[in-house]
C-alpha positions in Angstrom: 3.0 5.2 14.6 3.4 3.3 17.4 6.4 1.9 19.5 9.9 1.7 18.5 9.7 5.3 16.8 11.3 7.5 18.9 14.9 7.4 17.1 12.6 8.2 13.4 14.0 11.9 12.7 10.9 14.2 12.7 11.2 15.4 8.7 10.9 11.3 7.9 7.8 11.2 11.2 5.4 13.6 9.6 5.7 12.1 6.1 5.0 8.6 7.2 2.4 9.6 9.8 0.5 11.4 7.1 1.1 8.5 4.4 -0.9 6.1 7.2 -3.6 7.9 8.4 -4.5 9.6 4.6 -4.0 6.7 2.3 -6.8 5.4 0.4 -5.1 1.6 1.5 -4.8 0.1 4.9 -0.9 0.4 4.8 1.2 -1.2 7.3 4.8 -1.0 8.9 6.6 -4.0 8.9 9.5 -3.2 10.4 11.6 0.1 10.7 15.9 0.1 11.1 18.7 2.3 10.6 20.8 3.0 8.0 23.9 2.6 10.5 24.7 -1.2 10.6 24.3 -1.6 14.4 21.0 -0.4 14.2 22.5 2.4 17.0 22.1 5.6 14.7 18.3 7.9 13.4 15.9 4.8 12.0 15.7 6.2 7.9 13.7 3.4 6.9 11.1 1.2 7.0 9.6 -2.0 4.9 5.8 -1.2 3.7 3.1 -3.6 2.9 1.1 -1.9 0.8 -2.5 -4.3 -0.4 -2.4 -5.8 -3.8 -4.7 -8.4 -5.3 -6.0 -9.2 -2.0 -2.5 -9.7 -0.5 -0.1 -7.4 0.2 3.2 -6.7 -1.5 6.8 -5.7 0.8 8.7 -2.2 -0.3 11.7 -1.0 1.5 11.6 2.5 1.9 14.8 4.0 1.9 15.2 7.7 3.8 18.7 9.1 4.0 18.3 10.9 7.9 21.2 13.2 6.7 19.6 14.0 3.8 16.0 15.3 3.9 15.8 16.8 0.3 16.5 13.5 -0.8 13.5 11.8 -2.1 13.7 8.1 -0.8 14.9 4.9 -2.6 12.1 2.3 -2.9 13.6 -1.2 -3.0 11.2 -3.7 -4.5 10.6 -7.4 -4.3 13.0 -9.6 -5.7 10.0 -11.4 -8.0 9.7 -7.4 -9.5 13.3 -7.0 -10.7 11.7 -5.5 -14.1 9.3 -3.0 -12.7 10.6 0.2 -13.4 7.7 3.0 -12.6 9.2 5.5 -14.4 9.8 4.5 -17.6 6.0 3.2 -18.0 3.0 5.9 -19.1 -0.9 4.7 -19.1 -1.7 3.7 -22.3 -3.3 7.7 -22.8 -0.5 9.5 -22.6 2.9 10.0 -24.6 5.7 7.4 -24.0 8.5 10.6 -23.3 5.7 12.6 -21.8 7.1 11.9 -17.8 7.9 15.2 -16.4 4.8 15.4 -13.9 6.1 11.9 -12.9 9.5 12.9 -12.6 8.6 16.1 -10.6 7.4 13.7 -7.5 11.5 13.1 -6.8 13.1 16.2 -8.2 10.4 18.5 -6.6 10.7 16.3 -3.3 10.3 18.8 0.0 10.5 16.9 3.0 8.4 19.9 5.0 5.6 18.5 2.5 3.9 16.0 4.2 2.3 14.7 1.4 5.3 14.2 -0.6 5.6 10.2 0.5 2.0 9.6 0.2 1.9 10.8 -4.0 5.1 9.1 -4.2 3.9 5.7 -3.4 0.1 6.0 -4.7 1.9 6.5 -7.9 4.5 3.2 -7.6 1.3 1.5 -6.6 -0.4 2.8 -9.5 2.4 1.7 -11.8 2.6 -1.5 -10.4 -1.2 -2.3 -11.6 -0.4 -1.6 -15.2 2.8 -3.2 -14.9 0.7 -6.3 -13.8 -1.5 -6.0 -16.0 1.2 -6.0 -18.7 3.0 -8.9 -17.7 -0.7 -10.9 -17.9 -1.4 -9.7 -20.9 2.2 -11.0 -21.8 1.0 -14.9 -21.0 0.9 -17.2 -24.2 -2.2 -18.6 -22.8 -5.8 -18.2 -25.3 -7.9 -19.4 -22.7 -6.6 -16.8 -20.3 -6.8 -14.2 -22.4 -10.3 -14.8 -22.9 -11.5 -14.9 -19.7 -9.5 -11.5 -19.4 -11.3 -9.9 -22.0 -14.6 -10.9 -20.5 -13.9 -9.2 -16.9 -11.3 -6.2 -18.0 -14.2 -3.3 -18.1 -14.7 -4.1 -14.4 -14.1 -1.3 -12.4 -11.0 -1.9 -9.4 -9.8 -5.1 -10.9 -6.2 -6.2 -10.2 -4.3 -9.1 -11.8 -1.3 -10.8 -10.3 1.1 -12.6 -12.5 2.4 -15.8 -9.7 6.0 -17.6 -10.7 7.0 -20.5 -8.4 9.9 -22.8 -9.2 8.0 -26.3 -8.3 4.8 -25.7 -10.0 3.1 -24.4 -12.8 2.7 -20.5 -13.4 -0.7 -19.0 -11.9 -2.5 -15.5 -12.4 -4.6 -13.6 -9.3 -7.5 -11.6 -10.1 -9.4 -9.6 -7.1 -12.7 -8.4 -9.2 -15.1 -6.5 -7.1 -18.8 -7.1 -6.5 -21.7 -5.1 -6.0 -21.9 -1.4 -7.6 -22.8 0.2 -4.5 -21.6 1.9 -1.6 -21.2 -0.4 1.4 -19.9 2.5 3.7 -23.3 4.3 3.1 -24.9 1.3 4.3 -23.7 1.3 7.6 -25.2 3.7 9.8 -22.1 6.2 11.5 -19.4 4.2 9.7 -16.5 3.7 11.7 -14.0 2.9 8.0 -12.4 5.6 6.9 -11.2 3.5 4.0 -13.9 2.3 1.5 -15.2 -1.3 2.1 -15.7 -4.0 -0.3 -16.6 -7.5 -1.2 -14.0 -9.1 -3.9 -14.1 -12.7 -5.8 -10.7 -14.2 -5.9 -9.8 -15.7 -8.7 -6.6 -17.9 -9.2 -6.1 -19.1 -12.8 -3.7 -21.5 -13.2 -1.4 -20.8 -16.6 -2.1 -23.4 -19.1 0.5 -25.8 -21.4 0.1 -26.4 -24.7 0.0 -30.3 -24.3 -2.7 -30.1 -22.1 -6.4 -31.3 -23.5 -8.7 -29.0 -21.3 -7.5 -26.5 -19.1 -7.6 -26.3 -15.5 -10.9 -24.5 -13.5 -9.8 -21.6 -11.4 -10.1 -21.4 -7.5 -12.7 -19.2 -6.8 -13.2 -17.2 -3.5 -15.2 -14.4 -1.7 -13.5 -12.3 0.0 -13.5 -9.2 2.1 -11.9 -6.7 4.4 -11.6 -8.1 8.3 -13.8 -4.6 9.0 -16.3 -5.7 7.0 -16.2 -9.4 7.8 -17.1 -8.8 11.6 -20.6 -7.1 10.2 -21.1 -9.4 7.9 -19.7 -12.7 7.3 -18.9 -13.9 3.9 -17.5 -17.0 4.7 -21.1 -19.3 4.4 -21.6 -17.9 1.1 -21.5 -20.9 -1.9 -20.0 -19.9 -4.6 -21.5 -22.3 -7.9 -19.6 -25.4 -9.0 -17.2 -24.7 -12.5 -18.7 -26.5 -15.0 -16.9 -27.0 -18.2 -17.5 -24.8 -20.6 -18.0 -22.1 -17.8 -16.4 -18.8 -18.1 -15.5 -15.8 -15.4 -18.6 -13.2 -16.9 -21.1 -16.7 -16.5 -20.3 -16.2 -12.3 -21.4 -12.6 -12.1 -24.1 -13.4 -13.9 -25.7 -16.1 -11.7 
């Protein structure tokens, strides 16, 4: 895990070694500290970034070094005050209908060590429908649209942004190309599955405004796959009015 981690009690070690070095996502530690407020005591937690929408989103993780039956706190970002994982269900299953979710903190066994890493592929699952639903929540018609043309893809992600000097503006990260790029590449060195995203930021219309804004649009991929192949000369097509996000894939 690197340096810094020799104070890290071994019970809290193995689960966060194992949440690193098995998750599907390039995680990463920001910064690990103690419970004890001179920072002198066992380090019991740690702030992750954990990739979203082609950025990355900060959760304190929140270990209890005295406590290793205890399933951890997450603390989330102050713009995600209203996320609350475990009173959503997928649209296929029954709202009360919870108790394998639940079972990930009352079932917690810190000599698992794959308790952490099902405990935060589920947040992070969560927190894509919860997106999703606060999008879906925008009183925007063009928006919604251009939604309903690029929902079926497969892997897309939508980011509702809130700023307090500027206008409201959603973040999709759609994927390209149906294929398998680690296959490509003879004795890939990726363990995690490589792609080639367009970025999409959609700024939130206002009802007083005659025509609405065109969307920044940019190609983007992992730094892995960008020293292979650069993206970066690529030219995306001019937005033309009357353009919408399914004419792009189709050019």
């Amino acid at each position: 895990m690197g340096a810094g981690t020799e104070n890290v009690p071994p019970f809290i070690g193995a689960q966060l070694s194992h949440l690193l070095s098995h998750s599907r996502l390039t995680l990463k530690i920001d910064q690990l500290w103690s419970s004890d407020k001179y920072n002198s005591g066992l380090i019991d937690r740690f702030t992750l970034l954990i990739p979203y929408c082609l950025d990355f989103i900060k959760w304190d993780i929140i270990f209890d070094a005295e406590s290793p039956n205890v399933a951890p706190d997450v603390i989330f970002g102050p713009e995600d005050e209203h996320f609350h994982p475990f009173h959503m269900s997928p649209p296929s299953v029954e709202p009360n209908n919870n108790n394998n979710n639940s079972s990930l903190l009352s079932d917690w066994n810190y000599k698992d060590p794959k308790c952490l890493l099902n405990f935060i592929q589920f947040l992070r699952d969560q927190y894509v429908l919860y997106q999703a639903k606060r999008v879906g929540e925008v009183d925007d018609d063009r928006l919604k649209f251009e939604i309903s043309t690029i929902v079926s893809r497969e892997g897309l992600e939508m980011h509702m942004c809130s700023f307090v000097d500027k206008s409201e503006e959603v973040k999709f990260a759609v994927p390209l190309l149906d294929m398998n790029i680690n296959k490509m590449v003879s004795g890939c060195p990726w363990r995690q599955s490589q792609k080639i995203y367009l970025q999409v930021v959609y700024p939130v219309g206002r009802k007083y405004m005659s025509a609405p804004s065109a969307p920044r649009l940019k190609l983007v991929s992992s730094s892995e796959l960008k020293a292979l192949y650069s993206i970066d000369d690529v030219k995306l097509p001019p937005w033309l009015n009357g353009m919408c996000l399914a004419d792009i894939f189709q050019i």
